[in-house]
C-alpha positions in Angstrom: 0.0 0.0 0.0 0.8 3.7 -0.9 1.5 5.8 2.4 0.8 9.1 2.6 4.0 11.3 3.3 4.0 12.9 6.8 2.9 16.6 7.1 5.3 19.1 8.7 5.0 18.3 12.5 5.2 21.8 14.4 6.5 20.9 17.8 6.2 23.8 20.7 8.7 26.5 21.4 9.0 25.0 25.0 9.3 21.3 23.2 12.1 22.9 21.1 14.2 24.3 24.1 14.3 21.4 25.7 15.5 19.5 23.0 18.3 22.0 22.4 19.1 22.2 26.4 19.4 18.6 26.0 22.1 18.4 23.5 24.3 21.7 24.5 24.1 20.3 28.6 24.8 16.7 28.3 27.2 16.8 25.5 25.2 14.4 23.2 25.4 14.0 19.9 22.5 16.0 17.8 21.6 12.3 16.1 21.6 10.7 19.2 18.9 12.9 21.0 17.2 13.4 17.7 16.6 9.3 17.3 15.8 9.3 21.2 12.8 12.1 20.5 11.8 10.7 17.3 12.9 14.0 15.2 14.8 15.1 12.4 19.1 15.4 13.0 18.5 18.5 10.9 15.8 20.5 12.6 17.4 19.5 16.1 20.4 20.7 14.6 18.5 24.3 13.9 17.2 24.2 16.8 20.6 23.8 18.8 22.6 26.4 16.3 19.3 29.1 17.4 20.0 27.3 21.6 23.7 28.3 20.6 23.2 32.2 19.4 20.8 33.2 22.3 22.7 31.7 24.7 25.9 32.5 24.0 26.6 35.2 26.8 26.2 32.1 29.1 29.0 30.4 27.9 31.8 30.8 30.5 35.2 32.4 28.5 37.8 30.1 27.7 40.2 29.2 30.5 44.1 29.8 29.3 44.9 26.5 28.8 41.5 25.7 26.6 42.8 28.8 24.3 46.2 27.2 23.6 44.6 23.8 23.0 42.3 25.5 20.4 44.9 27.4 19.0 46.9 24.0 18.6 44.3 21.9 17.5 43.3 24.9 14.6 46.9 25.0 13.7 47.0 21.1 13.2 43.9 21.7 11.4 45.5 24.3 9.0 48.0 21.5 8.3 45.8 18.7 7.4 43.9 20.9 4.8 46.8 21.9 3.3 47.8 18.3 3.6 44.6 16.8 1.6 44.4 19.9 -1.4 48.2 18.5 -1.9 47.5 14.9 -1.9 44.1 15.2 -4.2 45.9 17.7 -6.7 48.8 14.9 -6.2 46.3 12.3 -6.7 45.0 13.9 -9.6 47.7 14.0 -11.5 49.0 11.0 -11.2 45.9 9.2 -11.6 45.4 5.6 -10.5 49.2 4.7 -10.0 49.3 6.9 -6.9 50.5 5.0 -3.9 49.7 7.5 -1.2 50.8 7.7 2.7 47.6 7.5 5.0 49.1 8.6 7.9 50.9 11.9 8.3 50.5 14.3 10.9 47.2 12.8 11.9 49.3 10.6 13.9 50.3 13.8 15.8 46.8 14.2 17.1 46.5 10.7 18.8 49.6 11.1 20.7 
């Protein structure tokens, strides 16, 4: 049998908060909570990005020690883009002959 395709739910501001809250407190993954309440990862995800912007005074300031890991870790990140437009343009070029290392400075990041 044919189903009919599901109407746009509209789900409470109140519903939609808490949703959010549940996410940005707990840490959870947006697909897991989403699954868990039976909603899309993509509207949750709206919701949490909107959670994100009107709450954002809340958000204690980064400790000294948080600011030089994220300095690091977008430093290391700056290297692995540079890293993969190389090895693609590499790739590219030499077509299926290519015998590229996997592991560079991602090993770095494990340590």
């Amino acid at each position: 049998m044919d189903q009919v395709p599901k109407k746009y739910r509209n789900f409470s501001p109140e519903f939609r908060e808490e949703a959010a809250r549940m996410v940005v407190e707990t840490s959870r993954p947006i697909a897991d909570v989403a699954r868990e309440l039976g909603i899309s990862e993509t509207s949750l995800g709206n919701w949490v990005r909107a959670y994100r912007e009107r709450h954002a005074e809340d958000e204690p300031p980064l400790q000294l020690s948080e600011r030089a890991r994220l300095r690091e870790l977008e430093r290391v990140n700056r290297e692995l883009e540079m890293e993969n437009t190389f090895l693609k343009k590499a790739a590219a070029y030499a077509g299926d002959r290519c015998q590229v290392p996997v592991l560079s400075s991602v090993s770095r990041i494990f340590r």
